[in-house]
VOLOKE-193159 format. One record per residue (C-alpha): chain; x, y, z negated. Coordinates in steps of 0.25 Angstrom, whole numbers. Last residue first. Layout:
N
+--------+-------+-------+-------+
| cadena |  east | north |    up |
+--------+-------+-------+-------+
|      A |     X |     Y |     Z |
...
+--------+-------+-------+-------+
This chain:
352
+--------+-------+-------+-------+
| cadena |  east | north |    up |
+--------+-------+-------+-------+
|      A |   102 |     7 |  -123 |
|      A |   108 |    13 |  -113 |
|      A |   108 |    27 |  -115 |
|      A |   115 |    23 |  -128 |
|      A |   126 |    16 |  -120 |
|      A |   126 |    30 |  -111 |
|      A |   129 |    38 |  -122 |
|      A |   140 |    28 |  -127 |
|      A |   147 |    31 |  -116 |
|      A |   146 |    46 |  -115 |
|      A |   150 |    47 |  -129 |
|      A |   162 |    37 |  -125 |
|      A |   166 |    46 |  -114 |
|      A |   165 |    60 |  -121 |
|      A |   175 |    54 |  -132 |
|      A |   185 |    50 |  -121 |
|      A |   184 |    63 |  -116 |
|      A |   185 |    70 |  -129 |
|      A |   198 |    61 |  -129 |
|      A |   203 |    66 |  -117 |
|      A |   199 |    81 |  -121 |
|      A |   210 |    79 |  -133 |
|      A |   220 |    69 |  -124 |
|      A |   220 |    82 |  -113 |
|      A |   228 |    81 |  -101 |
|      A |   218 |    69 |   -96 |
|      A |   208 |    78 |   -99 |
|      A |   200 |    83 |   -86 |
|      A |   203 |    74 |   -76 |
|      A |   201 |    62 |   -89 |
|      A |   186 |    66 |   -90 |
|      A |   183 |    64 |   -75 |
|      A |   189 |    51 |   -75 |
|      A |   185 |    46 |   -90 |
|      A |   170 |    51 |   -85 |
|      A |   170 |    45 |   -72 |
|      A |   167 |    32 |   -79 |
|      A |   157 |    35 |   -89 |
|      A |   148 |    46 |   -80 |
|      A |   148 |    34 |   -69 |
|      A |   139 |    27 |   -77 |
|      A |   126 |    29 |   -68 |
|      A |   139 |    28 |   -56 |
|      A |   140 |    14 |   -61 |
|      A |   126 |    10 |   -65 |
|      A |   119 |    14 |   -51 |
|      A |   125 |     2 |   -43 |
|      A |   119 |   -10 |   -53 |
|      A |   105 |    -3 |   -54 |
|      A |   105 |     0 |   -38 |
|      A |    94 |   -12 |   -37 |
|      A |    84 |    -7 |   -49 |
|      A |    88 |     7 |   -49 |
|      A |    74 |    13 |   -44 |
|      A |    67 |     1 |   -49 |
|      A |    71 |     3 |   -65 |
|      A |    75 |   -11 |   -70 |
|      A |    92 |   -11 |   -66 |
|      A |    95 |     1 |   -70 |
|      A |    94 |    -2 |   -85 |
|      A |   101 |   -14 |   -82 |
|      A |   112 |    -9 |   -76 |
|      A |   114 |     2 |   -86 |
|      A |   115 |    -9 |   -96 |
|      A |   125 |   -16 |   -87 |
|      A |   134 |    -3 |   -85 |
|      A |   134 |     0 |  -101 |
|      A |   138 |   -15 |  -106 |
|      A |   127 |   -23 |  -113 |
|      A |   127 |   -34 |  -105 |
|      A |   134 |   -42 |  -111 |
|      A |   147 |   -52 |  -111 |
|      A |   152 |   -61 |  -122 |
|      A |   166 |   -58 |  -124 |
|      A |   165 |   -49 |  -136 |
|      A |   156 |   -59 |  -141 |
|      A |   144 |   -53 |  -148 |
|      A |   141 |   -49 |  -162 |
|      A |   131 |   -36 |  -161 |
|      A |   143 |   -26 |  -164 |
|      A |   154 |   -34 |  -157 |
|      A |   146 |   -34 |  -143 |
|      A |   145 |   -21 |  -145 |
|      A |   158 |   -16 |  -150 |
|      A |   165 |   -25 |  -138 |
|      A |   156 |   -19 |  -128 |
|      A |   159 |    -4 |  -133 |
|      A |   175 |    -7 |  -132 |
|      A |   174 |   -12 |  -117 |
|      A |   165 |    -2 |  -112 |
|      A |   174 |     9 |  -117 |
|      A |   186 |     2 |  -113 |
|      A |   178 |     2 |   -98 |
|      A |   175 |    16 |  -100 |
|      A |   187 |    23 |  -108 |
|      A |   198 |    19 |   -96 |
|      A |   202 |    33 |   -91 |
|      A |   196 |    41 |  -105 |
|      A |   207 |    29 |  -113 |
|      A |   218 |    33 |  -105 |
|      A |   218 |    46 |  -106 |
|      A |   219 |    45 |  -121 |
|      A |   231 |    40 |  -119 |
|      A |   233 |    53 |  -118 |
|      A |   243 |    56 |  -103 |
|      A |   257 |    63 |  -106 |
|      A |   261 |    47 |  -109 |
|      A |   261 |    46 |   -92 |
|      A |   269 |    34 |   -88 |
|      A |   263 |    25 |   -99 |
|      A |   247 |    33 |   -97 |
|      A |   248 |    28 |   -81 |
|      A |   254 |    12 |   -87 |
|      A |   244 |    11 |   -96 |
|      A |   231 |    17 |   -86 |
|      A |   237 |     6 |   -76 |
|      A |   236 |    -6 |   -86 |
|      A |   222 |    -2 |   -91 |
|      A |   216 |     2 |   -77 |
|      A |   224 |   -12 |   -69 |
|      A |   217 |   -20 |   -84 |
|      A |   203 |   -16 |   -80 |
|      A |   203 |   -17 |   -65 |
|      A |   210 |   -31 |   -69 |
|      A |   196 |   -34 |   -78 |
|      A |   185 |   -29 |   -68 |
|      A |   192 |   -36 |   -56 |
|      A |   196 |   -49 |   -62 |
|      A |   183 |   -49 |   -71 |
|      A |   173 |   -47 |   -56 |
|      A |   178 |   -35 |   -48 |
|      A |   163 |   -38 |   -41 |
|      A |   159 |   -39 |   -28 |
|      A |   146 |   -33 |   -18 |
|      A |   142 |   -26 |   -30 |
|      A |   134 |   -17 |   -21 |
|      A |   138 |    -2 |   -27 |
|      A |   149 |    -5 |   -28 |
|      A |   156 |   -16 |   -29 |
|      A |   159 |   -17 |   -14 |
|      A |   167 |    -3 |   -12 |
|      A |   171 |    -4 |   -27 |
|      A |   180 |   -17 |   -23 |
|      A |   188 |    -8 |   -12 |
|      A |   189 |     4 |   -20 |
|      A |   196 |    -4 |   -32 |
|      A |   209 |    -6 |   -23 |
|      A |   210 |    11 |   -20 |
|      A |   209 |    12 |   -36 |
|      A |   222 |     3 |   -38 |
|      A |   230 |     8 |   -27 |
|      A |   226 |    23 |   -33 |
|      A |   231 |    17 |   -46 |
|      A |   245 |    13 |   -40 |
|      A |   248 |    24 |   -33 |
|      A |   246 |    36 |   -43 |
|      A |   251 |    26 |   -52 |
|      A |   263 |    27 |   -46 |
|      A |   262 |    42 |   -41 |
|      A |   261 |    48 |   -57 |
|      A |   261 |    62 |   -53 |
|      A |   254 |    65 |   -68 |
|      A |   242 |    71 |   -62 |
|      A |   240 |    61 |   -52 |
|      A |   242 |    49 |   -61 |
|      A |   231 |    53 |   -70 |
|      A |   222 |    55 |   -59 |
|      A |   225 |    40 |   -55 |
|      A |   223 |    35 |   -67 |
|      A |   209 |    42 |   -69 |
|      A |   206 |    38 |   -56 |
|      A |   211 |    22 |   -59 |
|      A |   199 |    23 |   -70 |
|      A |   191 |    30 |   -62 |
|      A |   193 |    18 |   -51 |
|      A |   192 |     7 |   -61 |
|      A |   178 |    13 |   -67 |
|      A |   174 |    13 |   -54 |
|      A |   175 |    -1 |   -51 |
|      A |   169 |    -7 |   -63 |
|      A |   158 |     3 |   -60 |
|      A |   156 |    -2 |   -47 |
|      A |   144 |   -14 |   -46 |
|      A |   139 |   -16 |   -61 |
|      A |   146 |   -25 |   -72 |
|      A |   161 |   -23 |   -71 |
|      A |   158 |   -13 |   -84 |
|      A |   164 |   -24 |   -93 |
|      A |   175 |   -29 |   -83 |
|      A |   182 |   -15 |   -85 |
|      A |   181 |   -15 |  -100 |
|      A |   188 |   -28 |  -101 |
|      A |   200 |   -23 |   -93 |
|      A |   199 |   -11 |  -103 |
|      A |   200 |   -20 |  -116 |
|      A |   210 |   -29 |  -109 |
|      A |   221 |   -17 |  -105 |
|      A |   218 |   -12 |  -119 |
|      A |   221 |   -25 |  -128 |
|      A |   234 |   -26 |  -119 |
|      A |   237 |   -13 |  -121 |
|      A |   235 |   -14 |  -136 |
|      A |   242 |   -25 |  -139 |
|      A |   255 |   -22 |  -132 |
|      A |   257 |   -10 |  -138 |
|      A |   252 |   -16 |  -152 |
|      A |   261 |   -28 |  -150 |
|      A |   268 |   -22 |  -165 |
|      A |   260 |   -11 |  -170 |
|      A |   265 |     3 |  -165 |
|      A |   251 |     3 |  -155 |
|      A |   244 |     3 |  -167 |
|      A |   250 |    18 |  -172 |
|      A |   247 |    22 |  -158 |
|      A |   232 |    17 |  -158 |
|      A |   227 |    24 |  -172 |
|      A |   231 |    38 |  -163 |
|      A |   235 |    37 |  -151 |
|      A |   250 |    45 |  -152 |
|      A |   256 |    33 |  -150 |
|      A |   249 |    28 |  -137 |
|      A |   259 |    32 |  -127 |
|      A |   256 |    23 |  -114 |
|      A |   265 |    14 |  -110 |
|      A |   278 |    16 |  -102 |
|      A |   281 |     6 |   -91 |
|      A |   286 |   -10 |   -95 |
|      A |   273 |   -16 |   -88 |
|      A |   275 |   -32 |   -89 |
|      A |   274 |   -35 |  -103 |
|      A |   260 |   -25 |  -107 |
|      A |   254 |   -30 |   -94 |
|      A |   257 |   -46 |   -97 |
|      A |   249 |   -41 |  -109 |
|      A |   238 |   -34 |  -105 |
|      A |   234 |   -45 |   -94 |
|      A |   237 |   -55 |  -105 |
|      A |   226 |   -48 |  -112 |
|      A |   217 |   -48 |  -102 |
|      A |   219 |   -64 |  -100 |
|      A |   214 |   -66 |  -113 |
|      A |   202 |   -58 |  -113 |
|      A |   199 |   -66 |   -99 |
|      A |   199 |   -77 |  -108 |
|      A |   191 |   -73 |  -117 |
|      A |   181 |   -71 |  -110 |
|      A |   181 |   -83 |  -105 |
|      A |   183 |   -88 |   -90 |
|      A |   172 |   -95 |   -82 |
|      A |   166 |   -85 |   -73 |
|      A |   170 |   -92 |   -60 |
|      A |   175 |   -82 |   -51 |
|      A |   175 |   -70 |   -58 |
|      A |   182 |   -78 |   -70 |
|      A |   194 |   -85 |   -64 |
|      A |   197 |   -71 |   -57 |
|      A |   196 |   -64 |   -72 |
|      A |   207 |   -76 |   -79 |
|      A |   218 |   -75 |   -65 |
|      A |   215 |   -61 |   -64 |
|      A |   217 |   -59 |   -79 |
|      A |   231 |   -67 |   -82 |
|      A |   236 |   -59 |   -68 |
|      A |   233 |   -45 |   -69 |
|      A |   245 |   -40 |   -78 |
|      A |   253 |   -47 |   -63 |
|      A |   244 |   -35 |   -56 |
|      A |   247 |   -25 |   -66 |
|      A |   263 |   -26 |   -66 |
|      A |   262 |   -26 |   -51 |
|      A |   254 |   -14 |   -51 |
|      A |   264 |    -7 |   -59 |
|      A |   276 |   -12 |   -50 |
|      A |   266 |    -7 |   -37 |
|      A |   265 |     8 |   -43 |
|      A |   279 |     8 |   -45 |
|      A |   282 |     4 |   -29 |
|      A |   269 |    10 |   -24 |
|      A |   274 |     2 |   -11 |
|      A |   262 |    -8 |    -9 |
|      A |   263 |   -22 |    -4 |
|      A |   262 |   -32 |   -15 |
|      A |   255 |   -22 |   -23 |
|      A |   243 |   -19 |   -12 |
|      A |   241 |   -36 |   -12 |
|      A |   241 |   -37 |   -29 |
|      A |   231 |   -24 |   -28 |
|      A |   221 |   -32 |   -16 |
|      A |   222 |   -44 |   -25 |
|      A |   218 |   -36 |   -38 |
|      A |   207 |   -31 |   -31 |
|      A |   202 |   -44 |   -24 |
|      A |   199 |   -50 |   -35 |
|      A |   192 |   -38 |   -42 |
|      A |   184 |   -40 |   -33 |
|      A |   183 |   -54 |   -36 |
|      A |   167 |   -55 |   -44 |
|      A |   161 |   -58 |   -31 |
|      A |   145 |   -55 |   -32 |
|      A |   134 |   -64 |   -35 |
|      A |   122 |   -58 |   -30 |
|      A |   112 |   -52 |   -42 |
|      A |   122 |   -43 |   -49 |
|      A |   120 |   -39 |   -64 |
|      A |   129 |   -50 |   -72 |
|      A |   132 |   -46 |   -86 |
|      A |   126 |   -60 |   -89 |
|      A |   137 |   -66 |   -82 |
|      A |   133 |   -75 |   -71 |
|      A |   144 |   -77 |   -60 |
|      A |   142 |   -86 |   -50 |
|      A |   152 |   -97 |   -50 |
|      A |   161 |   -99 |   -38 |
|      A |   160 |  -112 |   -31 |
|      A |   170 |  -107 |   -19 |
|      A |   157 |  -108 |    -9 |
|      A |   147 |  -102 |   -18 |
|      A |   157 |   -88 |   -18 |
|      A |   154 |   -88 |    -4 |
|      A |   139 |   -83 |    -7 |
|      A |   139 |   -76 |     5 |
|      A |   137 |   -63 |    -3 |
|      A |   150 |   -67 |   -10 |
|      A |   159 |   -68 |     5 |
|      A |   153 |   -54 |     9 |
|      A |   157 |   -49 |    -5 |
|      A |   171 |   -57 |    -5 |
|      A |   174 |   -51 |    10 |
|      A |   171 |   -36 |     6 |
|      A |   179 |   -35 |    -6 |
|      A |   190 |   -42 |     2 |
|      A |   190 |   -31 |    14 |
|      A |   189 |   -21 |     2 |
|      A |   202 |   -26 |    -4 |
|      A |   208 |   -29 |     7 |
|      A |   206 |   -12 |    10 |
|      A |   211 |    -9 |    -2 |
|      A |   222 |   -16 |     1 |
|      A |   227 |   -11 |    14 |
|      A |   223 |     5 |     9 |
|      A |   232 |     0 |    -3 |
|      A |   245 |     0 |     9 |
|      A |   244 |    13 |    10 |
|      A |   253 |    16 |    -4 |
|      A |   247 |    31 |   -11 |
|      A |   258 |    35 |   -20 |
|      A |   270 |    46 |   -12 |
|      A |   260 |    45 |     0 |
|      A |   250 |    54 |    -9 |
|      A |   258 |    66 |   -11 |
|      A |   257 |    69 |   -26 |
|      A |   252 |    84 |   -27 |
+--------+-------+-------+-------+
């Protein structure tokens, strides 16, 4: 057993309660209609879903309540790590906080800042990676000049897109990062790990506070900074764990994070199989069509929005519950990864 004061820091219980305080002020302020007052923009994206305007600065006030818990916590480790994270962050809060307030930055763009994210990452943490040699195709890639490098890089921004993809309906953004960081945290329990132990409980406990009003009322939203830095702290995190831990599958890995990827890798075969932008968005996505197949039928009609997350909560507990059971195992990990995407594509058909 792993004695709890040897990882778990108080001083986050001070944070997470800022974070909720803050949560709660902007909301209050929003349904005021303050945001008139600053000259804000409303936001009119056509995979828009929510009648009220909403505060896209949740994920504001996360990053914030993490920067003000590392300038004062004593994870000593844990801190260095977040640290390195947080300053990762930058080129993407800057780009994603310009966009949530006044929906005028291309895609591009934000595409762009991603991969600097990746690669101020891949410079500024000097820790083990993790051992992908033995990957097949992958490993002989990875050899290539800049390949290391490249395919992080690629990786932290396929999965920080894939989180702001299934930011569409009140909670599931937010529950797919607290599996996520479960999985983590589970791994880190079994190996003894008590830095990360620390630091992704730490994580997880500044998630809560924005869940308590996202869902199931949608009183704010993680908004691009929120849904894309959730993304990149579950990529940069999962490579540091499976770098201190080469006992771990990679494979491991990829049952943790398959949802979002998986949603992320689906929307660009569609949108490339009928000859649409890659950036243009759609509301095609999983989530949205489940909304709007709620959202007609009377019993459902003004729950629609709350119902879809836990309706899909078969996808996203599944990695969690799969990954108890075979994270020792790469052979029954990769039967899990297949059991996933049949599941996945079950549900699209079910859809249509």
């Amino acid at each position: 057993m792993i004695d709890v004061m040897t990882w778990f820091d108080p001083c986050i219980l001070n944070w997470m309660l800022l974070a909720f305080v803050l949560n709660g002020l902007i909301a209050y302020a929003w349904h005021k209609k303050f945001y008139l007052k600053l000259g804000l923009r409303v936001y009119k994206g056509i995979q828009r879903i929510h009648l009220n305007e909403t505060p896209r600065i949740g994920g504001l006030i996360f990053i914030l309540s993490l920067i003000g818990f590392v300038s004062q916590c004593h994870l000593g480790e844990g801190a260095v790590i977040l640290k390195i994270i947080l300053i990762s962050l930058i080129p993407c809060a800057l780009v994603t906080l310009k966009e949530d307030l006044f929906h005028n930055v291309e895609p591009t763009t934000r595409l762009l800042s991603l991969f600097f994210v990746g690669w101020i990452f891949r410079v500024s943490f000097t820790g083990p990676l993790p051992n992908l040699t033995e990957v097949p195709l992958l490993g002989k890639l990875l050899l290539l000049q800049g390949g290391i490098s490249s395919f992080y890089i690629l990786s932290l921004a396929t999965l920080a897109n894939g989180m702001n993809l299934i930011d569409g309906v009140n909670g599931l953004c937010g529950a797919v990062a607290l599996v996520i960081l479960s999985g983590l945290l589970f791994l880190s329990y079994k190996t003894g790990d008590t830095v990360m132990l620390s630091t992704i409980f730490s994580v997880m406990l500044l998630v809560i506070p924005f869940m308590i009003f996202n869902y199931p009322f949608g009183k704010i939203f993680l908004g691009d900074l929120g849904a894309y830095s959730l993304g990149l702290i579950l990529g940069m995190l999962t490579i540091i764990l499976f770098g201190r831990h080469p006992e771990f599958s990679p494979y491991a890995a990829v049952l943790i994070l398959i949802y979002p990827v998986t949603e992320i890798v689906f929307t660009i075969a569609r949108r490339a199989l009928f000859n649409k932008s890659v950036f243009k968005p759609d509301t095609l996505h999983l989530h949205l069509k489940l909304f709007h197949f709620l959202r007609p039928q009377p019993l459902y009609k003004k729950v629609a929005n709350a119902l879809v997350m836990p309706v899909l909560s078969s996808l996203w507990i599944f990695p969690l519950l799969a990954l108890s059971w075979t994270y020792h195992k790469p052979f029954f990990v990769l039967t899990s990864i297949f059991l996933f995407l049949l599941l996945y594509t079950s549900l699209r058909s079910e859809e249509r």
